[in-house]
C-alpha positions as CSV (number, residue, x, y, z in Angstrom):
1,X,101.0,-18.6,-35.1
2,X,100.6,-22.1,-35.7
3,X,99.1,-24.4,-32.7
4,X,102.2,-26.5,-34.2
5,X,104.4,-24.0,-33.4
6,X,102.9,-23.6,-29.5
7,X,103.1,-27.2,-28.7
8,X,106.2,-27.0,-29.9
9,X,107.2,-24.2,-27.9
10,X,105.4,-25.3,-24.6
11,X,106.9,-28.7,-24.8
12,X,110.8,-27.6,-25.4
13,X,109.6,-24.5,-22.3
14,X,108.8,-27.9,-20.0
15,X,111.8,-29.6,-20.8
16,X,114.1,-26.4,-20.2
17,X,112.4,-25.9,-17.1
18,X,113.0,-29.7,-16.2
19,X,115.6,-29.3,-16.5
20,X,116.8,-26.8,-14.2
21,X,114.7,-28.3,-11.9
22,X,116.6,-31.4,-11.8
23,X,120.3,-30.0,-11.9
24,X,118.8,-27.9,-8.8
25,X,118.3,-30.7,-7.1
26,X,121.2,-32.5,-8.5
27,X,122.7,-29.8,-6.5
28,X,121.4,-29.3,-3.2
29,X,121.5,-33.3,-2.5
30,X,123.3,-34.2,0.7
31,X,126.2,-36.8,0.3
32,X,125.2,-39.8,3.3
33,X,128.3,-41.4,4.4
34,X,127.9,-44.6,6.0
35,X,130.5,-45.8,8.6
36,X,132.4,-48.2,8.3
37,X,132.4,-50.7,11.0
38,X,136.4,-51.3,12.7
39,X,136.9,-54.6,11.7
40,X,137.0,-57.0,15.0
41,X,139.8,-59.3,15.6
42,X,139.3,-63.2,15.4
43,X,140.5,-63.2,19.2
44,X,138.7,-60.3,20.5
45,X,135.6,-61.9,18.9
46,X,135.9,-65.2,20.7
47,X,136.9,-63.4,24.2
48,X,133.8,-61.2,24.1
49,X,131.6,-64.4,23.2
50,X,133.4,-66.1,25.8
51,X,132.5,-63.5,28.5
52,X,129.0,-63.3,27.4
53,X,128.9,-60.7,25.1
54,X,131.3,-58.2,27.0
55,X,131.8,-54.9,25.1
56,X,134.8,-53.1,24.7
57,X,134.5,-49.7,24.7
58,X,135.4,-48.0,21.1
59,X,138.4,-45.8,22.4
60,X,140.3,-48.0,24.2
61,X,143.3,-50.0,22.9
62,X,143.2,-53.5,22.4
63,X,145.9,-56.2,21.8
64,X,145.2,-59.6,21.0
65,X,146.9,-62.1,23.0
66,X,147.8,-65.3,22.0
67,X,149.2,-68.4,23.2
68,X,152.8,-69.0,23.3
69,X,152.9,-72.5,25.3
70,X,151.7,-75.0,22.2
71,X,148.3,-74.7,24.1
72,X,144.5,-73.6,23.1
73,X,144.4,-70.1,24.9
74,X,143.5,-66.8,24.0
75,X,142.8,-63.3,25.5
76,X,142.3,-59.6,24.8
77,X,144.4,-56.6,27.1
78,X,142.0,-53.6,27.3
79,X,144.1,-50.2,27.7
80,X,142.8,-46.7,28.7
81,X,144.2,-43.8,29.5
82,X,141.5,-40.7,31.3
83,X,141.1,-38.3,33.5
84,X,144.7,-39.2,35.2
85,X,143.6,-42.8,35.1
86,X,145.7,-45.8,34.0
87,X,142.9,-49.0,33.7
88,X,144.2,-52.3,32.3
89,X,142.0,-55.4,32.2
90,X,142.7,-58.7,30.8
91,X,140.3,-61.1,29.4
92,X,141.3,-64.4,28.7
93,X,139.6,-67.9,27.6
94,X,142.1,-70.1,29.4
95,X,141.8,-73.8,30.8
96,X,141.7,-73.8,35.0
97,X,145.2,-74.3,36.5
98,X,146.2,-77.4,38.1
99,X,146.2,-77.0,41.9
100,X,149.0,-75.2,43.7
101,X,149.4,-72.8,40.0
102,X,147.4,-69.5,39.5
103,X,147.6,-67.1,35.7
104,X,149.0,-64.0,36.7
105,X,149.3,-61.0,34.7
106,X,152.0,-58.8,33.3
107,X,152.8,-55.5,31.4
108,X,156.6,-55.9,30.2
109,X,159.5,-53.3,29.4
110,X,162.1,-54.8,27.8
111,X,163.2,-57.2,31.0
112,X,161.4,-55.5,33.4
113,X,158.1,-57.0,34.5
114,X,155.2,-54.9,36.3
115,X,152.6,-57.4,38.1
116,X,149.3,-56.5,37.1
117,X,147.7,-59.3,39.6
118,X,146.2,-63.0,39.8
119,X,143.4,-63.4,37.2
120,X,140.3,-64.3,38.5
121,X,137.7,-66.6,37.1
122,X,135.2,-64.7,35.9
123,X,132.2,-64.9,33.2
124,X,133.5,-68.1,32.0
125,X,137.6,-67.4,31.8
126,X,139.7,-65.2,33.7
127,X,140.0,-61.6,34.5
128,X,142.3,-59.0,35.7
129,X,141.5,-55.3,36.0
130,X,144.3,-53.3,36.7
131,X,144.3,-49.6,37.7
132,X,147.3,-46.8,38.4
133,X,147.1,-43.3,38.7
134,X,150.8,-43.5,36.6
135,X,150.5,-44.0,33.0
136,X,151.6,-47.0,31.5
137,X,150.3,-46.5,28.1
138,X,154.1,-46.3,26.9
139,X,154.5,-50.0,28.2
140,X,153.5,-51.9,25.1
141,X,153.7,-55.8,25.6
142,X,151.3,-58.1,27.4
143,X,152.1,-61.3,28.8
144,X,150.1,-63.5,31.3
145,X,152.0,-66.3,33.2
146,X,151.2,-69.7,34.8
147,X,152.8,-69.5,38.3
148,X,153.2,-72.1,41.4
149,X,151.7,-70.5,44.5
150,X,154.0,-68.5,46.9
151,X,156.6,-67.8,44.0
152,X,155.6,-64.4,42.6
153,X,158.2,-64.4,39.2
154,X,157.0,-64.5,35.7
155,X,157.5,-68.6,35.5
156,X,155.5,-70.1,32.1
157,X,154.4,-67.6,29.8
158,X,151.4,-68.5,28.4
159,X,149.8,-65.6,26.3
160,X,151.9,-62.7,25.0
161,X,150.6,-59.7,22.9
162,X,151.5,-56.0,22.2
163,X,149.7,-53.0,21.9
């Protein structure tokens, strides 16, 4: 035998073996999947700035709420469903009402309107957190009204929104 004929046949050996060594691993290489974020709504964006970085939790329903009187408002409804617990909260970024007129909140069925209370001022806009032991979840628009005091019907809607 030639020492041509041994490098030869040790360098096409390395190769072959190279080979297999890299379809092997070609093989046995785990796939990473990275997640992709849930893109965040423009509103719920500004809402969860406005209350100081607030954070919805991932498995609850959100609906943007926007404003229907000509004005600069906005808000987010927050929906859940557990445990035999109904929890509703609204979040919105709305100017303070003149005096004598509170926001109040509502979930609406058609013409039927469920009072979900007076929002609050709270974290730098108002806030309702409503809770039932019925579920709602199949009531799917959001309105929240400007009312005078002592008259407790849906007057000015302000911000309206669906789930």
């Amino acid at each position: 035998m030639k020492t041509r004929d041994v490098v030869t046949g040790f360098i096409v050996l390395t190769v072959l073996i190279a080979g297999v060594l890299w379809f092997r691993n070609l093989k046995n290489r785990k796939t990473v999947s990275i997640p992709t974020p849930t893109p965040i709504s423009i509103i719920e964006k500004k809402v969860t700035q406005k209350f100081g970085g607030l954070k919805i939790p991932a498995n609850a329903d959100k609906a943007d709420l926007k404003d229907v009187s000509g004005g600069v408002g906005l808000g987010e409804a927050v929906r859940t469903y557990q445990n035999g617990k109904f929890s509703l909260t609204i979040l919105a970024g709305l100017p303070d009402p003149k005096t004598g007129y509170f926001y109040q909140g509502w979930i609406v069925n058609g013409t039927t309107y469920l009072s979900l209370g007076k929002l609050r001022v709270a974290k730098g806009g108002h806030l309702v957190d409503f809770t039932s032991t019925t579920n709602y979840s199949n009531i799917k628009n959001v309105v929240v009204t400007l009312e005078k005091v002592f008259n407790n019907t849906p007057e000015t809607r302000i911000l309206e929104g669906s789930f």
